[in-house]
C-alpha atoms as an extended CHARMM CRD file, in Angstrom:
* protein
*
       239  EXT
         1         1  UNK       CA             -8.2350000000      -18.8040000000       10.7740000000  PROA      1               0.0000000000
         2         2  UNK       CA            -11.3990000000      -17.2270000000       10.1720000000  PROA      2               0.0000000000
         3         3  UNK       CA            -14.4720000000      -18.5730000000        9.5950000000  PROA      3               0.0000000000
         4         4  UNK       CA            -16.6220000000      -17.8620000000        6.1990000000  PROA      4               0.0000000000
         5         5  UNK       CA            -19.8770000000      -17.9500000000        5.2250000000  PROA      5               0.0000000000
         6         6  UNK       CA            -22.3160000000      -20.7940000000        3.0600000000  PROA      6               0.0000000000
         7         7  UNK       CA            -22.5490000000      -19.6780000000       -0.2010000000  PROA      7               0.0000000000
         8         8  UNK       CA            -19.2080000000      -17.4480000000       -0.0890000000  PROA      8               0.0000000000
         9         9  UNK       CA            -16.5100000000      -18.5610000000       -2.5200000000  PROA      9               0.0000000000
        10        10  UNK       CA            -14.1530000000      -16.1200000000       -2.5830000000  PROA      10              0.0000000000
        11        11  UNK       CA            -13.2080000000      -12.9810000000       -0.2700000000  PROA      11              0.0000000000
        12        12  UNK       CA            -11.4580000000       -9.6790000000       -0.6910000000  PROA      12              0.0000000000
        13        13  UNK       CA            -10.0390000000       -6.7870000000        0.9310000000  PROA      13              0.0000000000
        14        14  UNK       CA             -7.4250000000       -5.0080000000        0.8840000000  PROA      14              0.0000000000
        15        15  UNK       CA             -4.3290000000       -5.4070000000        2.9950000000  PROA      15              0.0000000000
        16        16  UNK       CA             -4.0350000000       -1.6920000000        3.4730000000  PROA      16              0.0000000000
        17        17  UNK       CA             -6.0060000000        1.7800000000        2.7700000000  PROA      17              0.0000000000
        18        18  UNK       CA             -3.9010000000        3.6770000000        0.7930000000  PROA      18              0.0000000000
        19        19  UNK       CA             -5.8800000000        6.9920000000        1.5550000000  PROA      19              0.0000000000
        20        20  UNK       CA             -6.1810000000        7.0030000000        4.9930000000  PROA      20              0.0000000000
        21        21  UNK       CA             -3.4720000000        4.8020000000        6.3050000000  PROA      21              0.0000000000
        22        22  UNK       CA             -5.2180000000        2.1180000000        7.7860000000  PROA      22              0.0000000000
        23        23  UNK       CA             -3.6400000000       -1.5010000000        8.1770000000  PROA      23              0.0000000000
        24        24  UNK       CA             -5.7940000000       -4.5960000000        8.2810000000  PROA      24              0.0000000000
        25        25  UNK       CA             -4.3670000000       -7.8440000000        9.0920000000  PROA      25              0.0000000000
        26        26  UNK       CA             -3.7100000000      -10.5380000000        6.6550000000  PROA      26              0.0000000000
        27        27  UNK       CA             -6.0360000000      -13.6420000000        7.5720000000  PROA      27              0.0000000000
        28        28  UNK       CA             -7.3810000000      -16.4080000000        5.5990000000  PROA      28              0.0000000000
        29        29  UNK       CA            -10.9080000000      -16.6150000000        5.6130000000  PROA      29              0.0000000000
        30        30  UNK       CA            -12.0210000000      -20.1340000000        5.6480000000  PROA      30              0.0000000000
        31        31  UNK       CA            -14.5190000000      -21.5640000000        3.2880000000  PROA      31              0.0000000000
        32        32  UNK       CA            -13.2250000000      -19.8860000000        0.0580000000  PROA      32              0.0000000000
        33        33  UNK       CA            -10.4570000000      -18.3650000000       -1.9180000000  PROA      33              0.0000000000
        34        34  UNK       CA             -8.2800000000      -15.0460000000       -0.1800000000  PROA      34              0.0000000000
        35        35  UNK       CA             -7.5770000000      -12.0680000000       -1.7990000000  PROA      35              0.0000000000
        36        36  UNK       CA             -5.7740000000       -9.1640000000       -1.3090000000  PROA      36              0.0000000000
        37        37  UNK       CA             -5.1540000000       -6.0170000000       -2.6320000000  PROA      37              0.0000000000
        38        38  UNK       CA             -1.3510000000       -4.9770000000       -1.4420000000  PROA      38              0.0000000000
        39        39  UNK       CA             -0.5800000000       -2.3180000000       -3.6670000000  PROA      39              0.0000000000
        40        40  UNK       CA              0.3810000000        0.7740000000       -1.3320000000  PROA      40              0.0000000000
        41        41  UNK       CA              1.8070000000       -2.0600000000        1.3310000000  PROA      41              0.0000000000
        42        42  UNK       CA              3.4180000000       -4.8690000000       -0.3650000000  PROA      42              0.0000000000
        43        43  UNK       CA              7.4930000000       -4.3500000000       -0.0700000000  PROA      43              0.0000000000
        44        44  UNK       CA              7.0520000000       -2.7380000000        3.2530000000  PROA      44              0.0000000000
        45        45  UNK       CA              6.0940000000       -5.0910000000        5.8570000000  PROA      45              0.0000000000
        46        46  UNK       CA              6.0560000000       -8.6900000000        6.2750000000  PROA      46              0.0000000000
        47        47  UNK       CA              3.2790000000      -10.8940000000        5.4430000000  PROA      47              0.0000000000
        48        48  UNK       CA              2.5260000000      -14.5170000000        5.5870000000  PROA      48              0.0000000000
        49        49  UNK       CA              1.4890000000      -15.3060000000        1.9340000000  PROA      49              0.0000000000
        50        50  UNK       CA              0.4920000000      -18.7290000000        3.1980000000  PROA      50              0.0000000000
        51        51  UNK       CA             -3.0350000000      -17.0800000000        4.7190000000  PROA      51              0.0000000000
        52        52  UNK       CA             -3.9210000000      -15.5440000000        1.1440000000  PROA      52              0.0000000000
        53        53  UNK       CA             -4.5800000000      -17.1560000000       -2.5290000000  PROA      53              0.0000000000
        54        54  UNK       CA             -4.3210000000      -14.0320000000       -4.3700000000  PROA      54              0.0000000000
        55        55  UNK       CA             -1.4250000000      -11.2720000000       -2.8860000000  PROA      55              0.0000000000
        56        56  UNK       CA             -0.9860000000       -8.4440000000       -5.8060000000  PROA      56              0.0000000000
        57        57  UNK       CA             -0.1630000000       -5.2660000000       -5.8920000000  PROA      57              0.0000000000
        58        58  UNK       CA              1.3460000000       -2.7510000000       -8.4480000000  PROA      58              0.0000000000
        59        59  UNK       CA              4.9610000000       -0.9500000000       -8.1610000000  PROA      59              0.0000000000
        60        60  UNK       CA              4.3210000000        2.9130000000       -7.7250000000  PROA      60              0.0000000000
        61        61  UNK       CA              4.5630000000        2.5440000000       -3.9360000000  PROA      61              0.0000000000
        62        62  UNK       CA              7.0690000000        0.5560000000       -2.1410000000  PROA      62              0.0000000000
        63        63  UNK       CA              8.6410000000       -0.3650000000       -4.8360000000  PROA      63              0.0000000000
        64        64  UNK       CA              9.1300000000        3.1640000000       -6.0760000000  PROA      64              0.0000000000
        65        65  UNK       CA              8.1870000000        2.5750000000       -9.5690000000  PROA      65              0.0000000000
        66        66  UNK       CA              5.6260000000        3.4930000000      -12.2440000000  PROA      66              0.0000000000
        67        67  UNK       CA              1.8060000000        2.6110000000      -12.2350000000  PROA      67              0.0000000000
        68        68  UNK       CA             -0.0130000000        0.4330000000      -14.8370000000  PROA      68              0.0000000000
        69        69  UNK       CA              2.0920000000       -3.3180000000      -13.8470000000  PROA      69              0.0000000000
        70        70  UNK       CA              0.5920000000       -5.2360000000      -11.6580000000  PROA      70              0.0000000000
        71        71  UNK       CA              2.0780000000       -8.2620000000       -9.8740000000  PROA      71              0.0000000000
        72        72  UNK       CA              0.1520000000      -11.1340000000       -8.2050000000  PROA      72              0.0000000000
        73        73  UNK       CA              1.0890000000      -13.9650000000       -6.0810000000  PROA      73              0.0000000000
        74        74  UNK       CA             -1.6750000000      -16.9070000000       -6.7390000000  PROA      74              0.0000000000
        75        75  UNK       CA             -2.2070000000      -20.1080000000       -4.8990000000  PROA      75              0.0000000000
        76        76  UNK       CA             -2.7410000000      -23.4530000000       -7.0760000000  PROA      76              0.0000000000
        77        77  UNK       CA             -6.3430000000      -22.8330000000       -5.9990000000  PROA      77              0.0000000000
        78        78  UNK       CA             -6.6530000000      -19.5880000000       -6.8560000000  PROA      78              0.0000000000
        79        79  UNK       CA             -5.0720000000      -20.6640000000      -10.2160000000  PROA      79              0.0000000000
        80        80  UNK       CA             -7.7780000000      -23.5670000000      -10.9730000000  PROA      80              0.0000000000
        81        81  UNK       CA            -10.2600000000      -21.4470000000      -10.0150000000  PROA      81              0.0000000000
        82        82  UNK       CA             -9.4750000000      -19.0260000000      -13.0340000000  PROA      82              0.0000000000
        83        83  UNK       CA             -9.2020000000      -21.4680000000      -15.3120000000  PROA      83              0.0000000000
        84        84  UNK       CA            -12.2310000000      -23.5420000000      -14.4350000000  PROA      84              0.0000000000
        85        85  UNK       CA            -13.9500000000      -20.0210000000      -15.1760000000  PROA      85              0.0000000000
        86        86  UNK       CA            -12.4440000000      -19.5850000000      -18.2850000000  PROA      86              0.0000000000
        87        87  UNK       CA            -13.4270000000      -23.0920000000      -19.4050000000  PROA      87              0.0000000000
        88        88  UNK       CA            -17.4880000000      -22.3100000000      -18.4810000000  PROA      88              0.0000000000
        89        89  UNK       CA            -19.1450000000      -20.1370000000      -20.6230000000  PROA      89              0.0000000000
        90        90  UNK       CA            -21.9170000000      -20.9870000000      -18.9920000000  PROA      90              0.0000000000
        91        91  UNK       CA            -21.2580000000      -19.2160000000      -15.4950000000  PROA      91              0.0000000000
        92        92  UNK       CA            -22.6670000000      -16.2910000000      -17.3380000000  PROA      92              0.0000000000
        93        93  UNK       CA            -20.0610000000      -13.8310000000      -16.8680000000  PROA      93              0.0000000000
        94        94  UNK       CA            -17.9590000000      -11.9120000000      -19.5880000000  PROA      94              0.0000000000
        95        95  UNK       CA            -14.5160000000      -11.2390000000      -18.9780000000  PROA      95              0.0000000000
        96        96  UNK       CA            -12.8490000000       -8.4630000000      -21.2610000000  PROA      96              0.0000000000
        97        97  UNK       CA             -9.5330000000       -9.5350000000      -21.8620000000  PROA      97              0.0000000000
        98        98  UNK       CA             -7.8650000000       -6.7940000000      -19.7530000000  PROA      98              0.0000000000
        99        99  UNK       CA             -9.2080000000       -8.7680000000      -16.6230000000  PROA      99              0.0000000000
       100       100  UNK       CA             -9.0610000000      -11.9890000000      -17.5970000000  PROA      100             0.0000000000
       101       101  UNK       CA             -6.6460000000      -14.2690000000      -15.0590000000  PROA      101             0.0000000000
       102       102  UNK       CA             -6.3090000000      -17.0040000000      -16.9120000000  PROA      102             0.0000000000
       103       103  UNK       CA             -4.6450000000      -15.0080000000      -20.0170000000  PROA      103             0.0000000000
       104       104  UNK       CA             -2.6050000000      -13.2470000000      -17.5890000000  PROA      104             0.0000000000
       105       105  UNK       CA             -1.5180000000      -16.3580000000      -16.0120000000  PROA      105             0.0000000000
       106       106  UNK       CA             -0.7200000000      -18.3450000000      -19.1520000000  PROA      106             0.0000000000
       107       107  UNK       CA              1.3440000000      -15.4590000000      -20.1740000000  PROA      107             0.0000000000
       108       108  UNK       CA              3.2010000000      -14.9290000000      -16.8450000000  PROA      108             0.0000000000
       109       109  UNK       CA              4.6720000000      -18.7520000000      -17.4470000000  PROA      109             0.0000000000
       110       110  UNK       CA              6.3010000000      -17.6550000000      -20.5170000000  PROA      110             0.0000000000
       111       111  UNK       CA              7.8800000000      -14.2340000000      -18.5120000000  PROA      111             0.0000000000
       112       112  UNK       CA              5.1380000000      -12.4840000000      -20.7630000000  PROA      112             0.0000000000
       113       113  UNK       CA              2.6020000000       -9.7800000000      -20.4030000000  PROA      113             0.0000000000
       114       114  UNK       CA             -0.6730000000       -9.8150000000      -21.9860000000  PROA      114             0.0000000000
       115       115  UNK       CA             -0.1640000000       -5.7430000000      -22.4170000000  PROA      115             0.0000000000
       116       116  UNK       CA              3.2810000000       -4.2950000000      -23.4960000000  PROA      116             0.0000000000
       117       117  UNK       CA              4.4910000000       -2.3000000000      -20.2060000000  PROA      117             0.0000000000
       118       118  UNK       CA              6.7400000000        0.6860000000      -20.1290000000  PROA      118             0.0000000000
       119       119  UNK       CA              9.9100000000       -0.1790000000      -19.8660000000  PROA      119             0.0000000000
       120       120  UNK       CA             11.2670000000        2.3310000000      -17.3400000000  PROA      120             0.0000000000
       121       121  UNK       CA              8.4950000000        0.9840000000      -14.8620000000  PROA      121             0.0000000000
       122       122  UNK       CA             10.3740000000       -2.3950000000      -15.1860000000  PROA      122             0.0000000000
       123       123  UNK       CA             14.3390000000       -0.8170000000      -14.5070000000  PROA      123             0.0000000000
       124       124  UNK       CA             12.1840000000        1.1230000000      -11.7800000000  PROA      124             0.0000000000
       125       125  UNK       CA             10.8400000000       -1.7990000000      -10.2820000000  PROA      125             0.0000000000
       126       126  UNK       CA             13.8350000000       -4.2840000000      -10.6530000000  PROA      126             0.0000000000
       127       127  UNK       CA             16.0230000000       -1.6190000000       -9.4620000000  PROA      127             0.0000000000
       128       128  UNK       CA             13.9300000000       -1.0820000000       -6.5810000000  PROA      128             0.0000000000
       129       129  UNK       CA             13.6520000000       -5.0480000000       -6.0310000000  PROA      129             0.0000000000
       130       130  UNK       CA             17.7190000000       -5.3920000000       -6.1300000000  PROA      130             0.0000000000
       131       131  UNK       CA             18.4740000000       -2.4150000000       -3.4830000000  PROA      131             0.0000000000
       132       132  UNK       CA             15.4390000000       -4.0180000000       -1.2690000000  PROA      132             0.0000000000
       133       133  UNK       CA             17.7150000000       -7.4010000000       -1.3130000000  PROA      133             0.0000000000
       134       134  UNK       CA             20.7890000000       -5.6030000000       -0.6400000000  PROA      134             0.0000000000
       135       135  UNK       CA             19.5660000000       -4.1400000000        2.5830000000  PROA      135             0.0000000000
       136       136  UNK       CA             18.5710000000       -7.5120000000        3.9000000000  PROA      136             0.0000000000
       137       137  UNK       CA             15.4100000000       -8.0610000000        2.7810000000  PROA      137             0.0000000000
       138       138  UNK       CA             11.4730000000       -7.8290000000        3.7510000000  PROA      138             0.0000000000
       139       139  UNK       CA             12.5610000000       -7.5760000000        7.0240000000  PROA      139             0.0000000000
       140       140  UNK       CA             14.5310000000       -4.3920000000        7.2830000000  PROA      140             0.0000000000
       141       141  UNK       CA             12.6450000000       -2.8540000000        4.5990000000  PROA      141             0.0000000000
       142       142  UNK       CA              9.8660000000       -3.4220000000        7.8170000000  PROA      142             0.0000000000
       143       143  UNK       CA             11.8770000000       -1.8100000000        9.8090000000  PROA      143             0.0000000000
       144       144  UNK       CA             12.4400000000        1.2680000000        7.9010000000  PROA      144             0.0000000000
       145       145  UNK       CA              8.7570000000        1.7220000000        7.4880000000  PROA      145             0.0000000000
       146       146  UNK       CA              8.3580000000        1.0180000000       11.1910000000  PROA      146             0.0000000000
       147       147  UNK       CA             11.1020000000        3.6350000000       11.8090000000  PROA      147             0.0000000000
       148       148  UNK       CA              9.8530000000        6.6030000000        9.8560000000  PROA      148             0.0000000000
       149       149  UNK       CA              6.2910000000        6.5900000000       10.7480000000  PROA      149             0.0000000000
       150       150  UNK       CA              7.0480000000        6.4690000000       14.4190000000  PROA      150             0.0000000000
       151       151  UNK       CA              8.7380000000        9.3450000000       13.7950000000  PROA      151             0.0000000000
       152       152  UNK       CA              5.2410000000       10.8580000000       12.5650000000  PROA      152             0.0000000000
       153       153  UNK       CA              3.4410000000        9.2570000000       15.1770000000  PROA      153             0.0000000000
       154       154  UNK       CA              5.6510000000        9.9990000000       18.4880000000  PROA      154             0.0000000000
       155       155  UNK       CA              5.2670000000       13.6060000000       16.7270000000  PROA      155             0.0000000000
       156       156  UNK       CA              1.5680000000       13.5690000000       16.4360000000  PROA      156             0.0000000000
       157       157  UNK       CA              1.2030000000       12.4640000000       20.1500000000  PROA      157             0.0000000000
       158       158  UNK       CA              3.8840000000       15.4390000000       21.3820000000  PROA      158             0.0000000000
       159       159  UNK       CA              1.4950000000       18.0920000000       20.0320000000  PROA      159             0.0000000000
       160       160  UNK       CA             -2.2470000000       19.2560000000       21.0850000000  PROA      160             0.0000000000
       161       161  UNK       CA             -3.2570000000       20.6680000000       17.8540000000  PROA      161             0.0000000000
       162       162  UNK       CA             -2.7520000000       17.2970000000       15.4690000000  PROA      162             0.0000000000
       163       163  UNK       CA             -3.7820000000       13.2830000000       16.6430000000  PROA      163             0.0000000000
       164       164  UNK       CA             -3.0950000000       10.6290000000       14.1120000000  PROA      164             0.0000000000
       165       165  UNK       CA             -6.3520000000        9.6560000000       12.2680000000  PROA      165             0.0000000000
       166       166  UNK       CA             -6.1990000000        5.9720000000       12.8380000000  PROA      166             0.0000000000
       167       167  UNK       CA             -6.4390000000        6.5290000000       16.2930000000  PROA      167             0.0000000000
       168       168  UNK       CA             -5.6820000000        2.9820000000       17.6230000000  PROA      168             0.0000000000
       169       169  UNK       CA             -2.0150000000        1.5960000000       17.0590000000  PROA      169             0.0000000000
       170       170  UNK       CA             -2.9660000000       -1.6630000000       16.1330000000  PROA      170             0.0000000000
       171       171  UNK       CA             -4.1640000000       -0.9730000000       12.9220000000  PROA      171             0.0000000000
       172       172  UNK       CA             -1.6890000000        2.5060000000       12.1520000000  PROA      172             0.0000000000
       173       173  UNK       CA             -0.2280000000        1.9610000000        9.2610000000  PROA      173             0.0000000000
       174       174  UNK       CA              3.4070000000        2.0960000000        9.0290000000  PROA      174             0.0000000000
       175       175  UNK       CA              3.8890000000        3.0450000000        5.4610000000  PROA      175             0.0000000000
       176       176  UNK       CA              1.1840000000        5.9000000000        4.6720000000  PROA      176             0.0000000000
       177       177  UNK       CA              0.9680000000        8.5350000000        8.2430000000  PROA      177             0.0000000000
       178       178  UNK       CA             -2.4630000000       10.3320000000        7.9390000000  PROA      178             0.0000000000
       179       179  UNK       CA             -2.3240000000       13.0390000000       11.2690000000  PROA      179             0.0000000000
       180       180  UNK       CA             -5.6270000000       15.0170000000       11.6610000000  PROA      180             0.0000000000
       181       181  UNK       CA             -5.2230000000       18.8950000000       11.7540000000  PROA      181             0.0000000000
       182       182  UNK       CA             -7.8570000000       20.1370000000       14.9870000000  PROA      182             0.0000000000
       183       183  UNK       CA             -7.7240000000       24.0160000000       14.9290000000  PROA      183             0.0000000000
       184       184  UNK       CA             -4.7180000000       24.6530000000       12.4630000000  PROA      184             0.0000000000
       185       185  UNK       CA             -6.0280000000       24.8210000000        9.1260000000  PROA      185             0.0000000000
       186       186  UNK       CA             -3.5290000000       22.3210000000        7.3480000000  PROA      186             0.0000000000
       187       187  UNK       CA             -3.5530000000       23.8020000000        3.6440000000  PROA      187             0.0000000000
       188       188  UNK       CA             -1.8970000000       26.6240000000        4.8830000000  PROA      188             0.0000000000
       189       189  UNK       CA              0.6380000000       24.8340000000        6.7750000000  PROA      189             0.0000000000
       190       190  UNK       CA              1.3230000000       22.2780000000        3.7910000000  PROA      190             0.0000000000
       191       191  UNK       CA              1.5680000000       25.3880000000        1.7680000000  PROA      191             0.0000000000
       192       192  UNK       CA              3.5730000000       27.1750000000        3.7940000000  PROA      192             0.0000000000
       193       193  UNK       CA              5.9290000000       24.1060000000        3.6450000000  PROA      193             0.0000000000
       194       194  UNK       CA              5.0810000000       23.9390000000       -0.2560000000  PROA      194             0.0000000000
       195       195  UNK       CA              6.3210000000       27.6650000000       -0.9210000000  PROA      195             0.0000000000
       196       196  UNK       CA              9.7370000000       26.4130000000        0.6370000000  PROA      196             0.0000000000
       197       197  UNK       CA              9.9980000000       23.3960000000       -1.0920000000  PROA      197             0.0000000000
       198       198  UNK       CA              8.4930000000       21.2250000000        0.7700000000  PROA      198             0.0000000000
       199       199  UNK       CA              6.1010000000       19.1180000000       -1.2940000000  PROA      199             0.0000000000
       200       200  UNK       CA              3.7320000000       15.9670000000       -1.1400000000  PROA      200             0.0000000000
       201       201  UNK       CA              2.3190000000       15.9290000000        2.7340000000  PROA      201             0.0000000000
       202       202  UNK       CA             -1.1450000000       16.3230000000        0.4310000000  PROA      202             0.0000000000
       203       203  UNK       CA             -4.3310000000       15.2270000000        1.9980000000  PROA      203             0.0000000000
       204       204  UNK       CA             -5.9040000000       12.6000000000       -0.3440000000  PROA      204             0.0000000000
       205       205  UNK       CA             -8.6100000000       14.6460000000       -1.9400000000  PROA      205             0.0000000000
       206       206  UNK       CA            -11.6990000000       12.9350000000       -1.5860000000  PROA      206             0.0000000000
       207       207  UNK       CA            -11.6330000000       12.2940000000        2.0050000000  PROA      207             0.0000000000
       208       208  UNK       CA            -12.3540000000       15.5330000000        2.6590000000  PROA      208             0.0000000000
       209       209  UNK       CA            -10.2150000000       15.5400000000        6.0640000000  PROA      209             0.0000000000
       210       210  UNK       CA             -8.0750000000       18.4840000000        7.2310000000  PROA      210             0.0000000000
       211       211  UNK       CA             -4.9800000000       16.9790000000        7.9630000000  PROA      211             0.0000000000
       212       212  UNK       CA             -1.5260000000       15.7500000000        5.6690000000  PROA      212             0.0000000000
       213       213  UNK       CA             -0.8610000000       12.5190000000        4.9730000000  PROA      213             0.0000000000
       214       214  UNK       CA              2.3290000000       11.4060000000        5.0480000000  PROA      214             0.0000000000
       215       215  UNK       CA              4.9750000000        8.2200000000        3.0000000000  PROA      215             0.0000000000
       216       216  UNK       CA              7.1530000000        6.1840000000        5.1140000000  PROA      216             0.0000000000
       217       217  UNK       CA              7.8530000000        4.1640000000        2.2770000000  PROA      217             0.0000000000
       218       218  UNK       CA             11.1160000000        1.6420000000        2.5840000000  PROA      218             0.0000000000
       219       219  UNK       CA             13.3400000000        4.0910000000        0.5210000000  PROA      219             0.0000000000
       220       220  UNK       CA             12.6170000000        6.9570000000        2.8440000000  PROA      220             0.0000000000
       221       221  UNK       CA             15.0030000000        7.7550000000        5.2520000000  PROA      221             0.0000000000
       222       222  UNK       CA             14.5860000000        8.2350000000        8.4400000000  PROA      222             0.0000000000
       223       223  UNK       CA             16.6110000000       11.8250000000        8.6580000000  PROA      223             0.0000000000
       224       224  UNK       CA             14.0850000000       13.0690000000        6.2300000000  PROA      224             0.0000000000
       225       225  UNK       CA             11.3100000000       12.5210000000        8.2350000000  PROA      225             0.0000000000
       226       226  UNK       CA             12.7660000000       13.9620000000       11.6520000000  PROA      226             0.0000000000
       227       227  UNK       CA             13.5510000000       16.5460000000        9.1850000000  PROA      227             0.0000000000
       228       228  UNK       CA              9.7230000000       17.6570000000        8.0750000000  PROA      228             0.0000000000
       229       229  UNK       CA              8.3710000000       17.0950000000       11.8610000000  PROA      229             0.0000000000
       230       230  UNK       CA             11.0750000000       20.0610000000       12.3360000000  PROA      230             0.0000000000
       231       231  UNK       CA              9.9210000000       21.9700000000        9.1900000000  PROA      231             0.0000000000
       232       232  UNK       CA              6.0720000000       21.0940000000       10.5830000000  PROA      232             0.0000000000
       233       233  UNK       CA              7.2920000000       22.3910000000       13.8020000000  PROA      233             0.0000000000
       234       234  UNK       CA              8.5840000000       25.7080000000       12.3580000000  PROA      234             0.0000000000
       235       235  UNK       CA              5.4690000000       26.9510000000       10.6480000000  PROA      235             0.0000000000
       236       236  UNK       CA              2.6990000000       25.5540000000       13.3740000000  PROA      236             0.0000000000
       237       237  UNK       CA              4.3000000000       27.4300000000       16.3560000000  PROA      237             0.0000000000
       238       238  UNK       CA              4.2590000000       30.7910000000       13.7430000000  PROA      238             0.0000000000
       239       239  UNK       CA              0.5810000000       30.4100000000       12.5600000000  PROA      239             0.0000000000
C-alpha cells in the first residue's frame, strides 16, 4: 500500500497505456478513493480489484466488442462518494448527465443504462464474456496475452534493427507490443505487409514514433503472431 497525500481524496491512472504499451501496476493509494482506467487491459490479465474503488473499462479491446459501453467495478466507498456529491449542490461542481455516477449507478441496479447502447456491442461483448469463461477464465486469457507478446518481444530482442519501446520488462505490456523501428523506416515495411494483406501493425498516430504497434489481445492466437514475425521477417531482410 501506498501512501497519499493531505488534501488528496481521490487518485487516478490508468492501469495501462493503450498507445504505447506500457503496464503500470495496480496499487491502492492510501488516503483516498482508487481509480482506474482498464479499458485496453481489463479481460487480459489478472488484477486484484481489492487495491482499487473504481476498475472500468469499455469492450472494444479485450473483450472484442464495440466502443461507446462502458463497465465499472465500484467499491461501497466509491459508491457513497458519488452520491454524497450528488446530494451537495453546494460542492460547486456541475455534472452533465452523461457523467454523472450516481445516475449511472442507480440505473445499473435495475440492469439499465442511462443511454440506449447498440445492441450488437452487447452480443459482442457477452459473446466475448462466455468464450473467455469457457477457456478457463482470467487466468488463461493471461496466459494467452502473455504468450503472444513474447512472441513479439523474443522477436524484437533477435533483431538489431527494432528494440521494444518499453524498454524494461517489468512494465511491457502484454496485450498492446509497441517495437521501435532504428534505421528501417517502418511505414514502408507495414505497407509492404499492408499491400499483401497484412493490416493493423499501425503506429498510434500521435506519438509520432517510427515503429508498429502490435495486439496480443486474449482472442489472438498465438500461430498468428509467429506468423507476422515471419511476414516481418520477409520484407526487413529485402528492404
Amino acid at each position: 500500500m501506498h501512501g497519499g497525500q493531505e488534501g488528496i481524496d481521490a487518485y487516478c491512472y490508468p492501469a495501462h497505456e493503450t498507445s504505447t504499451g506500457a503496464l503500470s501496476p495496480v496499487k491502492r493509494i492510501a488516503g483516498g478513493l482508487n481509480l482506474v482506467d482498464a479499458t485496453s487491459v481489463a479481460g487480459g490479465i489478472q488484477v486484484d480489484i481489492s487495491q482499487t474503488d473504481v476498475y472500468y473499462f469499455s469492450g472494444q479491446k479485450c473483450f472484442a466488442a464495440e466502443g461507446g459501453l462502458w463497465v465499472a467495478l465500484a467499491s461501497p466507498a466509491a459508491q457513497e462518494r458519488a452520491q454524497q456529491i450528488k446530494e451537495n449542490p453546494g460542492a460547486g461542481r456541475w455534472i452533465p448527465p452523461v457523467l454523472d455516477f450516481s445516475v449511472a449507478l442507480k440505473n445499473s441496479v435495475k440492469d439499465q443504462t442511462l443511454n440506449t447502447p447498440a445492441i450488437a456491442t452487447l452480443i459482442l461483448w457477452e459473446d466475448q464474456v462466455q468464450w473467455m469463461l469457457s477457456q478457463g477464465g482470467l487466468a488463461e486469457m493471461e496466459k494467452r496475452t502473455r504468450a503472444s507478446s513474447a512472441v513479439l518481444y523474443e522477436w524484437a530482442a533477435s533483431r538489431p534493427e527494432v528494440c521494444p519501446y518499453i524498454s524494461n520488462p517489468r512494465e511491457q505490456s502484454p496485450v498492446v507490443v509497441t517495437i521501435d523501428f532504428k534505421d528501417i523506416d517502418a511505414d514502408t515495411v507495414i505497407a509492404q505487409l499492408r499491400a499483401n494483406g497484412i493490416v493493423d501493425i499501425d503506429p498510434y498516430r500521435a506519438l509520432g514514433q517510427n515503429q508498429i504497434r502490435v495486439a496480443c489481445f486474449p482472442n489472438i492466437e498465438v500461430a498468428d503472431t509467429q506468423a507476422l514475425t515471419a511476414c516481418l521477417d520477409y520484407v526487413i531482410d529485402r528492404l
